[in-house]
C-alpha positions in Angstrom: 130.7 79.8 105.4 131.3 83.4 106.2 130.9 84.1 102.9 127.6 82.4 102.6 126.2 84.6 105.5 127.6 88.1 103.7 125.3 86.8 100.7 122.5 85.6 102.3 122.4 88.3 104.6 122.8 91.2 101.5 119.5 89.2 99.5 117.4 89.5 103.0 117.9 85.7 104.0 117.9 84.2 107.4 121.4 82.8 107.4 120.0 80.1 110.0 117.2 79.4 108.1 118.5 79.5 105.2 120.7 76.6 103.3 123.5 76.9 100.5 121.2 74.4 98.5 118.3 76.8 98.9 119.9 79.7 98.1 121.7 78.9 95.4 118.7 77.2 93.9 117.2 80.5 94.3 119.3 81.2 91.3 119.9 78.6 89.1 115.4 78.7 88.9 115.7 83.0 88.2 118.3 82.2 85.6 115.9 78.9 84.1 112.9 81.0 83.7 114.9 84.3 82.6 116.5 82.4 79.6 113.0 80.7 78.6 111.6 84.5 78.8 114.1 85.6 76.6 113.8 82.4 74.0 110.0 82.8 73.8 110.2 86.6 73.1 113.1 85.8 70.8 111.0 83.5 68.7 107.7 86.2 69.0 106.3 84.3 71.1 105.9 87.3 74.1 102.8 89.4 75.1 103.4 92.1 72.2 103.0 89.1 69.5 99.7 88.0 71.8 98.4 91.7 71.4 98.8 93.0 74.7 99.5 96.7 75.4 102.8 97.6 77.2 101.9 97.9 81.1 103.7 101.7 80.3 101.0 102.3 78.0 98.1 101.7 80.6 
């Protein structure tokens, strides 16, 4: 567990407040949503396709 509280303490968590389920889930919902960002601009489906402008060219 002393591990767990390095972690959580080096992301900014509350190691009291904060469980392993929690933390970790933390994760495993980044990774989800990062992988269906990346199939969706894979398959031209991102905001260039939709004719958005770059935020860098605002």
């Amino acid at each position: 567990m002393e591990e767990l509280s390095k972690a959580l303490a080096f992301f900014g968590e509350d190691s009291k407040a904060t469980t392993s389920e929690a933390f970790f889930g933390i994760f495993a919902e980044f990774m989800s949503k990062f992988e269906r960002a990346l199939s969706d601009l894979q398959a031209g489906e991102g905001p260039r396709s939709s004719g958005m402008a770059s935020p860098l060219a605002w």
